[in-house]
C-alpha positions as CSV (number, residue, x, y, z in Angstrom):
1,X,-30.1,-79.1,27.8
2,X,-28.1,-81.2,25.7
3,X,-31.1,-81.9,23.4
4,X,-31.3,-78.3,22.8
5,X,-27.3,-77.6,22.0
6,X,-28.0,-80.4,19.5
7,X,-31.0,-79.2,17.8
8,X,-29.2,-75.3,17.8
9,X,-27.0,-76.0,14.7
10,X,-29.9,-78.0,12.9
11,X,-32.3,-74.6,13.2
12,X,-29.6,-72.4,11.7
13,X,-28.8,-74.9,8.6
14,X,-29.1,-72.7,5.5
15,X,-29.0,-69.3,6.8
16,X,-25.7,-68.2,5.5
17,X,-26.9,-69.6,2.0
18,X,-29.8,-67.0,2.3
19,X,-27.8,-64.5,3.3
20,X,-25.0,-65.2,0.4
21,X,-27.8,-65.4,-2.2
22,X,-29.4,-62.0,-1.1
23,X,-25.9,-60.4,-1.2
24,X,-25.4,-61.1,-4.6
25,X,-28.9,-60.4,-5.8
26,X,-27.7,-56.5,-4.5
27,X,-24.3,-56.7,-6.0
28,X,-25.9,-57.5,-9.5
29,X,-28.7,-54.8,-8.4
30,X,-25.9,-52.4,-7.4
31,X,-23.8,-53.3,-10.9
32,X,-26.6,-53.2,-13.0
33,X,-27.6,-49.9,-12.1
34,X,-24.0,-49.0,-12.4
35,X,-23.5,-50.1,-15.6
36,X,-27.2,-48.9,-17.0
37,X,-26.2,-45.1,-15.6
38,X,-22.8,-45.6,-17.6
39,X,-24.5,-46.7,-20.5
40,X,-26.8,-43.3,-20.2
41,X,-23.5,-41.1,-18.9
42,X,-21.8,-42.2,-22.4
43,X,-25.0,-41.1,-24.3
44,X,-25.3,-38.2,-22.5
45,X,-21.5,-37.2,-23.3
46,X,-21.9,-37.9,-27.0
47,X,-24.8,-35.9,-27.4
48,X,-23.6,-33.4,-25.9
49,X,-20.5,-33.2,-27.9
50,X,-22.8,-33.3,-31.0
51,X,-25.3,-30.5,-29.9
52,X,-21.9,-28.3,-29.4
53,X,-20.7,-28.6,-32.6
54,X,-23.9,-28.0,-34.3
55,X,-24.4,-25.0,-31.9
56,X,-21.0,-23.3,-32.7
57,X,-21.3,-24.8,-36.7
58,X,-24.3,-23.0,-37.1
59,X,-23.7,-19.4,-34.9
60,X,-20.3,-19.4,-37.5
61,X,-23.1,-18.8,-39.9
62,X,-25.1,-15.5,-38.4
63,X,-23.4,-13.0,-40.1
64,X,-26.4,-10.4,-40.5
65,X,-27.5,-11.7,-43.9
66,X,-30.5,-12.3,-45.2
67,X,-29.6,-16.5,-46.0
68,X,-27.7,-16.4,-42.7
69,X,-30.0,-19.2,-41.3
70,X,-30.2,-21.5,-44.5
71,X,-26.3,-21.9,-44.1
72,X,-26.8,-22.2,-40.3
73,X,-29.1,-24.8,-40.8
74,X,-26.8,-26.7,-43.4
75,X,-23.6,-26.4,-41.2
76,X,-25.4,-27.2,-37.9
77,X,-26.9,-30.5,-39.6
78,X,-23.7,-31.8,-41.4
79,X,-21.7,-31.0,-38.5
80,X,-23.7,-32.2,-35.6
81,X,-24.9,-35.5,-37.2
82,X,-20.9,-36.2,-38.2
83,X,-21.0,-37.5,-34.4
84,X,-22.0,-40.8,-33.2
85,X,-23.8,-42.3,-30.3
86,X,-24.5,-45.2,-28.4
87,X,-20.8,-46.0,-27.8
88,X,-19.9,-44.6,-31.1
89,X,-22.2,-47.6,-33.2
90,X,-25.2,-44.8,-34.2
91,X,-25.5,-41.7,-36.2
92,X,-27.0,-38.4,-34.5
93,X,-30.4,-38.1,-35.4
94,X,-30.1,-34.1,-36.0
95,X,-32.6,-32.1,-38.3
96,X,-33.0,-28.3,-39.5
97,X,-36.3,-28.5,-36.7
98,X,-33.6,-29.0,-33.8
99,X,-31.5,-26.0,-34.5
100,X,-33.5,-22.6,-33.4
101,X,-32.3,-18.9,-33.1
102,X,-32.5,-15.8,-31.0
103,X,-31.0,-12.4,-31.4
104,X,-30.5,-12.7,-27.4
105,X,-29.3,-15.2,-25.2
106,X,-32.7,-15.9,-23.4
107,X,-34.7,-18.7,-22.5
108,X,-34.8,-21.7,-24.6
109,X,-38.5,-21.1,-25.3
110,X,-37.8,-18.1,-27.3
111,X,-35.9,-19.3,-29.5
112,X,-37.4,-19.9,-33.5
113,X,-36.3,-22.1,-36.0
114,X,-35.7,-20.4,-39.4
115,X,-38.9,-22.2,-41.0
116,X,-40.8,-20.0,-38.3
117,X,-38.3,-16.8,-38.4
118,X,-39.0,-13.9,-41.0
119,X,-35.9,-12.9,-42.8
120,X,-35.7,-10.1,-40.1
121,X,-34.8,-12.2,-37.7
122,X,-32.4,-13.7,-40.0
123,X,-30.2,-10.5,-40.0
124,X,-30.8,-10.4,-36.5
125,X,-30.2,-13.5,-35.1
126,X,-26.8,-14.0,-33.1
127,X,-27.1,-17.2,-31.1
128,X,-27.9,-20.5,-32.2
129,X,-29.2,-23.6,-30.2
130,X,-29.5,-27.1,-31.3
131,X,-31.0,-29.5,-29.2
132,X,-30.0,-33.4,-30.0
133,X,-31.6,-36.4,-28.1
134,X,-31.8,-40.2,-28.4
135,X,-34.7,-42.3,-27.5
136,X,-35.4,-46.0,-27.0
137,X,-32.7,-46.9,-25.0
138,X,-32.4,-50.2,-23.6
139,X,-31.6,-51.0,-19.8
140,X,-29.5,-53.9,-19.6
141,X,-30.0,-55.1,-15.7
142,X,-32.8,-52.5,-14.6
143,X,-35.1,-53.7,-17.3
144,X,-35.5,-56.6,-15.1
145,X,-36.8,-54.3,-11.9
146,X,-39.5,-52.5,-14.5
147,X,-37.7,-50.0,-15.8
148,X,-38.4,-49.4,-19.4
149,X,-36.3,-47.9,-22.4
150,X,-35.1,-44.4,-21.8
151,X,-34.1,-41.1,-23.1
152,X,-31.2,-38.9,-23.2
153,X,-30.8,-35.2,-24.9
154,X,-28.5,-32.2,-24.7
155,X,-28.5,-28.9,-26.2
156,X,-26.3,-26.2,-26.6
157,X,-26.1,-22.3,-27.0
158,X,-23.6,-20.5,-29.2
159,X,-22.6,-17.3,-31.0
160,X,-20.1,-15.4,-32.4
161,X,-17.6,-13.5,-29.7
162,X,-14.2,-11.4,-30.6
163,X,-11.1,-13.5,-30.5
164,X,-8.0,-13.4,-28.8
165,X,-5.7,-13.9,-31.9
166,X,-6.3,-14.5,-35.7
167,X,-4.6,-14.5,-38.8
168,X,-3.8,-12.1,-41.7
169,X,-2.8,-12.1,-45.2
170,X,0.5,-10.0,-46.3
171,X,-1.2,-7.4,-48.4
172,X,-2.4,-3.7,-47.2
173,X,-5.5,-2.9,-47.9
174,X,-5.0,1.5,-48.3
175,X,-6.4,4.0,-45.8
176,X,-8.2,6.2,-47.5
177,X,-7.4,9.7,-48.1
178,X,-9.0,11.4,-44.7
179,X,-10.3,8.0,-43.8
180,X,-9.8,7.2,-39.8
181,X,-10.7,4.1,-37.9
182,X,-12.5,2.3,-37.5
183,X,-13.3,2.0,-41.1
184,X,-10.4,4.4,-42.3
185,X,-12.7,5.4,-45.2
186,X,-12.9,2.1,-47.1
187,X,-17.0,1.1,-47.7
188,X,-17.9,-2.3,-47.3
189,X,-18.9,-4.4,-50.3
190,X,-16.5,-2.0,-52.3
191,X,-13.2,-3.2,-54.6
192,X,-10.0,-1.9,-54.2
193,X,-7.3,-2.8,-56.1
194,X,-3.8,-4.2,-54.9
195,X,-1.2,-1.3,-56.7
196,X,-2.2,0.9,-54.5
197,X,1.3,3.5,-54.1
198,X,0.7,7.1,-55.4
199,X,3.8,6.6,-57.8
200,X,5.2,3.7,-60.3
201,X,5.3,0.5,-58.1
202,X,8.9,0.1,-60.3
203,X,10.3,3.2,-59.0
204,X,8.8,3.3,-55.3
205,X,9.0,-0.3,-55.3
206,X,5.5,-0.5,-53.4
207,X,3.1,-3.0,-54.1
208,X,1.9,-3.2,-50.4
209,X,3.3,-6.8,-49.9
210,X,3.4,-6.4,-46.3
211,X,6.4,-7.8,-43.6
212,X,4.9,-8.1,-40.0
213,X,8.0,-8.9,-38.7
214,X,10.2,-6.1,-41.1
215,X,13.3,-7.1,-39.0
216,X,13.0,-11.1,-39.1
217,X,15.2,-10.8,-42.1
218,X,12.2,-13.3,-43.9
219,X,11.5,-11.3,-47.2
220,X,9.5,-12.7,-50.3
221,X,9.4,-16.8,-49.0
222,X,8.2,-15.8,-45.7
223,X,5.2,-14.1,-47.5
224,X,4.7,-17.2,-49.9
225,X,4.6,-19.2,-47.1
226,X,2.0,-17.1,-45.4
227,X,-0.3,-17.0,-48.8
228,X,0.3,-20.6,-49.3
229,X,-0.4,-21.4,-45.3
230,X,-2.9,-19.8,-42.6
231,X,-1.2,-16.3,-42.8
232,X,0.1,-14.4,-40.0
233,X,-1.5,-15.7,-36.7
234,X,1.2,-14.1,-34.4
235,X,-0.1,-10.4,-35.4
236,X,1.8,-7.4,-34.5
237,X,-0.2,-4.6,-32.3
238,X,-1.4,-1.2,-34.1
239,X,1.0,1.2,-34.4
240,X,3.6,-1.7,-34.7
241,X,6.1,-0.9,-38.0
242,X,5.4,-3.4,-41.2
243,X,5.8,-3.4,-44.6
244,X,7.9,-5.4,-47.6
245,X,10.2,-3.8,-50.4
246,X,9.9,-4.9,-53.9
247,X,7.5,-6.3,-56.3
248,X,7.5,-10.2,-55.0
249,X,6.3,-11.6,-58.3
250,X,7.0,-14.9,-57.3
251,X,4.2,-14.6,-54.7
252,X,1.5,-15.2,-57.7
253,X,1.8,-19.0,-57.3
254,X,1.0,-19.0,-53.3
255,X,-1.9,-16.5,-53.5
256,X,-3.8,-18.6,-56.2
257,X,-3.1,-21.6,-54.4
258,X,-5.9,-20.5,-52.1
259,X,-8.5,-20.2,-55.6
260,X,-7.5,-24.3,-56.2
261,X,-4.8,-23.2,-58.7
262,X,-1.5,-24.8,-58.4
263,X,1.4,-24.3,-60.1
264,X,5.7,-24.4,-60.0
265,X,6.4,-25.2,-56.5
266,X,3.0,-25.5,-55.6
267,X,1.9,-29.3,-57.0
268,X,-1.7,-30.7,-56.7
269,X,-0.4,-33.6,-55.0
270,X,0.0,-31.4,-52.1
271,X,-3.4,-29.7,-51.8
272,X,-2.8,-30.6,-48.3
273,X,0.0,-28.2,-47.3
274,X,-1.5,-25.3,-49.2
275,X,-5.6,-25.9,-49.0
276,X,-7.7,-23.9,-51.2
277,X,-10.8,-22.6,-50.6
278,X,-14.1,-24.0,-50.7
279,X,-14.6,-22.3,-54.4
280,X,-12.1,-20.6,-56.6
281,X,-14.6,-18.9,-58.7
282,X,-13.1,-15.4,-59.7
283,X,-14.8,-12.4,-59.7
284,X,-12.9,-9.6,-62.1
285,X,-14.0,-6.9,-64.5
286,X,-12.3,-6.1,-67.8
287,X,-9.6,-3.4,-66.8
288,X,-9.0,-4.2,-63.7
289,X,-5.9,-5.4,-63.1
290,X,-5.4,-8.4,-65.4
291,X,-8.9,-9.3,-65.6
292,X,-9.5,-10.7,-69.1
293,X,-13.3,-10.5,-69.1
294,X,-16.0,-9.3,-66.6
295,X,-18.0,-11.7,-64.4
296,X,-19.3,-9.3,-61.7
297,X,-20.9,-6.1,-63.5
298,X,-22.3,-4.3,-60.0
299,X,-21.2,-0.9,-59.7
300,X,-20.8,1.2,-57.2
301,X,-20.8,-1.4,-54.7
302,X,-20.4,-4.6,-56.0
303,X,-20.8,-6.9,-53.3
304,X,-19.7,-10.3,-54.6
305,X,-19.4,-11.7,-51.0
306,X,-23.7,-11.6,-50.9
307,X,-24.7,-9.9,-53.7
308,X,-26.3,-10.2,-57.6
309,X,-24.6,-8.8,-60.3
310,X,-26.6,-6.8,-62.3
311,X,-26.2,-9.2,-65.1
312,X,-24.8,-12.3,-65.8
313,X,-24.8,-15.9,-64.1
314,X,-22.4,-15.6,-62.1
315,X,-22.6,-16.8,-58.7
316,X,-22.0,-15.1,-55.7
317,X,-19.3,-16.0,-53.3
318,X,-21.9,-17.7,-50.6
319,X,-23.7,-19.5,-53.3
320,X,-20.2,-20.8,-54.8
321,X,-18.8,-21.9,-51.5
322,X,-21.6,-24.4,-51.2
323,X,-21.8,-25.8,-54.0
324,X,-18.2,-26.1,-54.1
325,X,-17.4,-24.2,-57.7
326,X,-14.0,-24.7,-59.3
327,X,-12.6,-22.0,-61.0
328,X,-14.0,-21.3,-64.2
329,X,-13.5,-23.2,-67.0
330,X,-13.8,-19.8,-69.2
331,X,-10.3,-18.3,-67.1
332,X,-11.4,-14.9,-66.8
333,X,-8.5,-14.3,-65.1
334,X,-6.0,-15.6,-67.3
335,X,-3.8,-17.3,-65.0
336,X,-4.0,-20.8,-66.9
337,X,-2.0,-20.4,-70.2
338,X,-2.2,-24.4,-70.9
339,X,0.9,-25.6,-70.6
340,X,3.6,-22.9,-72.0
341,X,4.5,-22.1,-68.1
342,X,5.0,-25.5,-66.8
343,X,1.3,-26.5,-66.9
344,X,-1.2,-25.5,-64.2
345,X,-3.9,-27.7,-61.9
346,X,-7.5,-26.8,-60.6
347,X,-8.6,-28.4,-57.6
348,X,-12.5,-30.1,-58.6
349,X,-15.3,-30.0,-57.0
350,X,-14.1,-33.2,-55.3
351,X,-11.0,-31.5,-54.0
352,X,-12.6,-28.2,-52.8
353,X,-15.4,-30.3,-50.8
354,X,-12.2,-32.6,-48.8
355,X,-9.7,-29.8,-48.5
356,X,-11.3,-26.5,-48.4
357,X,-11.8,-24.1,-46.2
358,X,-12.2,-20.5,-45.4
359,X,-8.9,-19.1,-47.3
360,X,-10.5,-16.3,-49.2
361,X,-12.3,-14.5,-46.4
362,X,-9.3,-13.0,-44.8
363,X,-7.7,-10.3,-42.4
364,X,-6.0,-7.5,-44.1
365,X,-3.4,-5.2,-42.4
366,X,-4.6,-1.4,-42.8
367,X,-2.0,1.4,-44.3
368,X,-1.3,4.7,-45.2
369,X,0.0,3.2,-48.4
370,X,0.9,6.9,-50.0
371,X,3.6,7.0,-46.8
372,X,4.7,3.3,-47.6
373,X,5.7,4.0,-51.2
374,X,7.6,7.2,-50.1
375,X,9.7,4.9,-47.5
376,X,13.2,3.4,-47.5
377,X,13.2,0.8,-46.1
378,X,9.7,0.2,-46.3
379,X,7.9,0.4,-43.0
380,X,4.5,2.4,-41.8
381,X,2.6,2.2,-38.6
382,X,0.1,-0.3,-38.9
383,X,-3.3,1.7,-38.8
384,X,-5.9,-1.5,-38.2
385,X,-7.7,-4.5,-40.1
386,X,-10.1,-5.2,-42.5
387,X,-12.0,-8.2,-43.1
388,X,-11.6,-8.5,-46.9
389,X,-12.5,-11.0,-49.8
390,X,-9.9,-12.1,-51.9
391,X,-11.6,-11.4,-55.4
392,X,-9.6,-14.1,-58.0
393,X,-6.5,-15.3,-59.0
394,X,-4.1,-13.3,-60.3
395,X,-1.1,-13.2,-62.7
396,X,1.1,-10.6,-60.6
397,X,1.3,-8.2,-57.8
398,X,-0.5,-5.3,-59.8
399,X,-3.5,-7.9,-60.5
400,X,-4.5,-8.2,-56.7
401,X,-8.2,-7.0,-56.1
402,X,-9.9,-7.5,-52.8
403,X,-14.1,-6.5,-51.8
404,X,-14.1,-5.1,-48.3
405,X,-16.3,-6.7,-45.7
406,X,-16.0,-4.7,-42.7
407,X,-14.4,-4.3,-39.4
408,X,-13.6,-7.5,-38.3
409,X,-14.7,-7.4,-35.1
410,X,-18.2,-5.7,-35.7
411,X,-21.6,-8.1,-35.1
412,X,-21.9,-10.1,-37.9
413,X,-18.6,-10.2,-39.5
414,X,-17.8,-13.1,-42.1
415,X,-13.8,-13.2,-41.1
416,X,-13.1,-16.5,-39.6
417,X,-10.3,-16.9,-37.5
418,X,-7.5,-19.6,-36.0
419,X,-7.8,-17.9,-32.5
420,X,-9.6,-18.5,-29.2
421,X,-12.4,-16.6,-27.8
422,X,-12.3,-14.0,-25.2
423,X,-10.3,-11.0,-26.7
424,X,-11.5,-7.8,-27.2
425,X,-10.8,-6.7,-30.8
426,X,-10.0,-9.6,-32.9
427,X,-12.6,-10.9,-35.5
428,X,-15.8,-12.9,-34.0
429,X,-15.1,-16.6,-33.8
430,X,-18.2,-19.0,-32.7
431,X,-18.0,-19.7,-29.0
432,X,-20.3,-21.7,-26.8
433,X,-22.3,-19.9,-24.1
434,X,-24.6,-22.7,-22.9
């Protein structure tokens, strides 16, 4: 017996060391895996966040046109491979053959890519997918347990849905005579001019500067400050009372701000604190308004947003917002005078690519403008909005011309806006839906 309670001990020498030794050969199993899923979490999360910005990049661009997916393509790309992966050390590898479109939300399968969609479902398409992956992905510990590189992707669905909120520029566009809504008689890819009153703007004092907030007491520098700025993004309901007394000359320098002119108050240094768009080229006639020359000969319906004018080079405004145009050197407008008025800067090329952004594509507050110029003080109902393109610089009140674009919140319309998704009648803003 006591031989045996000797030899116990000597048989069970080295069993805790076996056990110790497999315990850590789980732990570093159990952390590798951990830390090989993490890797493939973060990858996951990154594309992800780069397929959703290319989705909602590109469905901002399906606005019924013929070139809608060209510009889709473009956005999606530049905006989707701006991301990173791989713990932020690798760019996205994104392409024009990842991004795919569908006039419905339906299976992924469906969907085309505009090398294999006919320009009819280019007008058509409303949703836009982009599919991002990464390949060759090393496993730090489970490489070691045969498990070889790996992959990761993500996709996403977006499109264009009405938003909660938006904001306007201070300047009625007129209901027309008998007009109602939704359109209230105004046709899209028409001009209208800015002096709109039925009467001498001098002696009705009416040049459809418009107030949302009439009783703010905020007057000519709130409207600058709107021009120069986003606009109005807290808009009043319709049926809500607006409107501004007085000519307002002094809002000339703010409203060209957005065509990359600066001037007085408003210095190029700044650019930041009043952006301009992403081209201020100007698109005037001779006789209308201040226009010193013609660049857009297209009647009836000129259509400068998409169009071709019927002669000329002149570029339309989709073709100069990509290539980032500055205002013309020519000044059709005659708005830069050298420097007899305190001088005058245009933002380049340069300038329009880092600070731009959509500022002439706008909301416009409706009006019965014949009622506002017979009004003291100078309120109307608010009738509705228009989406509207803000034609060119201008050298006063009487000089502003705008092309109407639509309803804002019909399928396919170019406004943009600052608000969220999920409202009911603001103008379509790109939201995700997969």
């Amino acid at each position: 017996m006591r031989r045996q309670y000797q030899q116990f001990p000597k048989r069970q020498r080295g069993a805790v060391a076996v056990v110790v030794g497999i315990t850590i050969l789980v732990l570093i199993g159990m952390i590798g895996l951990a830390l090989d899923m993490g890797q493939m979490f973060v990858n996951k999360t990154e594309l992800q966040n780069a397929a959703d910005a290319c989705a909602l990049a590109a469905a901002r661009e399906l606005d019924g046109n013929a070139d809608a997916l060209v510009r889709a393509d473009a956005a999606g790309v530049k905006v989707g491979a701006s991301n990173r992966v791989g713990f932020q050390m690798a760019a996205v590898a994104l392409t024009a053959g990842d991004i795919s479109y569908s006039e419905q939300l339906s299976p992924n399968s469906t969907y085309k890519t505009s090398a294999a969609s006919t320009p009819a479902d280019a007008k058509k398409a409303r949703f836009a997918m982009c599919q991002v992956k990464r390949s060759n992905i090393k496993m730090w510990f489970m490489g070691v347990r045969g498990f070889g590189d790996q992959t990761v992707a993500a996709y996403a669905v977006a499109t264009l849905a009405p938003s909660q909120s938006t904001c306007a520029v201070p300047i009625g566009m007129c209901q027309m005579p008998g007009g109602s809504a939704p359109t209230f008689g105004l046709i899209v890819g028409q001009w209208y001019s800015g002096k709109f009153s039925s009467g001498t703007p001098s002696t009705t004092g009416s040049y459809n500067w418009i107030d949302f907030n009439p009783n703010n007491g905020g007057g000519a520098n709130e409207i600058k400050d709107l021009l120069a700025g986003p606009g109005q993004c807290d808009l009043p309901a319709v049926g809500a009372p607006v409107g501004q007394q007085g000519e307002i000359a002094a809002t000339t320098d703010a409203w060209n701000t957005r065509f990359g002119i600066y001037k007085g108050a408003y210095k190029i240094g700044d650019i930041a604190l009043a952006p301009p768009d992403f081209t201020g080229v100007a698109y005037t006639k001779a006789g209308l308004g201040s226009a010193d020359a013609t660049t857009w000969p297209n009647p009836p319906i000129e259509n400068a947003y998409s169009g071709a004018p019927s002669s000329g080079t002149t570029p339309n405004y989709q073709a100069a917002k990509t290539a980032r145009t500055p205002y013309q050197s020519a000044d059709p407008a005659g708005v830069v005078p050298g420097n007899s008025d305190g001088g005058r800067s245009i933002a380049s090329a340069a300038e329009l690519t880092q600070y731009g952004s959509q500022r002439r594509v706008a909301l416009a507050p409706i009006v019965d403008c014949e009622a506002l110029a017979g009004t003291n003080p100078q309120t109307v109902p608010l009738q509705g909005y228009a989406c509207v393109l803000l034609l060119g610089p201008i050298k006063g009140p009487e000089d502003v011309v705008m092309e109407y674009l639509g309803e804002p919140n019909a399928s396919g319309s170019p406004c943009s806006s600052f608000g969220l998704a999920g409202g009911t009648a603001g103008p379509l803003v790109p939201v995700l839906v997969q």
